[in-house]
C-alpha positions, 0 to 999 in steps of 0.5 A, a space after each residue: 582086063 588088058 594088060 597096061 601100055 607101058 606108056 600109059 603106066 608110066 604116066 600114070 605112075 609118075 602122076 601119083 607118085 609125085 602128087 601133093 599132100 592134099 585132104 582132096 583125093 582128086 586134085 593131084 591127078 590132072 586128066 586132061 594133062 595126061 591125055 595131053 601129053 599121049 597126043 605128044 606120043 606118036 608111037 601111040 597114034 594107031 592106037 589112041 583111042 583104045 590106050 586114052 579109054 584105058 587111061 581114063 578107066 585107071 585114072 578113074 579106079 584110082 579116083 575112086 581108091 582115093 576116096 576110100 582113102 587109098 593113095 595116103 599113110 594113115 595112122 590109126 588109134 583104134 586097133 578094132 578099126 585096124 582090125 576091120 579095114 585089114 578084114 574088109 581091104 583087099 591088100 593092105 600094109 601096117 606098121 607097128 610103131 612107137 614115137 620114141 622109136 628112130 628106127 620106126 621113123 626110118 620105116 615111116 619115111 619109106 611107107 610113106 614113099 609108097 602110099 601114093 603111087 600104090 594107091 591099090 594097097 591100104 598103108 596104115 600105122 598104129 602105136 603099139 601103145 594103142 593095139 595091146 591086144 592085136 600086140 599080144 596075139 601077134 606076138 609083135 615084141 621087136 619094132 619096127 613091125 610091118 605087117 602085110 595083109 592080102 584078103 584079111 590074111 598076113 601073108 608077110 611079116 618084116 621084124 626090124 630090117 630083117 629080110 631087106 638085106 640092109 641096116 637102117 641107115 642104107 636101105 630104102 623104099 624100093 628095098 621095102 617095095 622089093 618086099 613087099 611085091 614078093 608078098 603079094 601086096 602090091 601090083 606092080 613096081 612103081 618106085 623110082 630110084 630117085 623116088 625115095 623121099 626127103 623125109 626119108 634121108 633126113 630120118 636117117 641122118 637123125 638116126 645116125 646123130 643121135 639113135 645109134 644105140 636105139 634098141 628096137 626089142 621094145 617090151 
């Protein structure tokens, strides 16, 4: 497949990383509004036709992602089902959490910054307390804990804030999606700097109220 226009990613991703929370994968992604704004561009004008197939061709593969529910941070309580989707997805992403953690509220506002627009990769969550066994076979005793996956193999493993370069209180999506492309797991960089969510600041300055001592060695 051709490489992308760099207009085309553009659009494409500003389109999902600014979509809705929404149970309908479809009704984020305006086609007809997309196609409308390349008409706009005449530096695409000699040629249109071959960037307006490609740009339906991505929006239907991300249509399709969608359906699979790709593009959403899901949380699971069933650790067989993690187990499955992390052997039959081609990229995937998961975090090992717990409720009382602020810590892993911090993690949680970030992957939930990156699902949307990496609609490529699987961004899931499951409580320690509901995966004794995948806890004990990985050996997950510090949290958070991210995981990634790439053809059911972990290819990367985030302990804490280890390796991100920064505490808690200062690091943000772009960091962790920094990670993250390095692992291999995502396609491309698609987070802006000011693509970092609400939830995320509004997590942090809780944790910096009343977590300061929050350990994240939790067993």
């Amino acid at each position: 497949m051709a490489a992308l226009d760099p207009t085309i990613t553009s659009l494409l991703d500003t389109s999902l990383t600014t979509r809705p929370t929404t149970t309908d994968p479809d009704s984020d992604i305006d086609e007809d509004a997309l196609l409308s704004t390349l008409d706009d561009d005449p530096a695409l004008t000699t040629y249109r036709e071959a960037r307006l197939q490609q740009l339906h061709t991505e929006l239907s593969h991300a249509k399709q992602m969608r359906n699979l529910s790709h593009g959403t941070y899901t949380t699971l309580t069933d650790e067989k089902a993690l187990m499955d989707i992390t052997t039959s997805t081609k990229y995937c992403v998961v975090h090992f959490f717990k409720e009382d953690f602020a810590r892993c509220g911090v993690m949680d506002g970030c992957l939930e910054t990156l699902a949307p627009p990496h609609y490529e990769t699987r961004f899931l969550r499951i409580s320690v307390t509901h995966a004794p066994f995948l806890v004990t076979k990985l050996s997950i005793r510090v949290l958070p804990c991210v995981l990634a996956f790439a053809d059911g193999v972990n290819v990367d493993r985030i302990v804490g804030f280890e390796g991100l370069g920064y505490s808690e209180n200062s690091f943000t999506a772009r960091d962790l999606e920094a990670r993250l492309l390095k692992a291999g797991v995502l396609v491309r960089e698609k987070v802006a700097v000011e693509g970092e969510t609400r939830k995320t600041r509004e997590r942090k300055k809780g944790d910096d109220r009343g977590n300061e001592d929050d350990d994240d060695d939790w067993d």
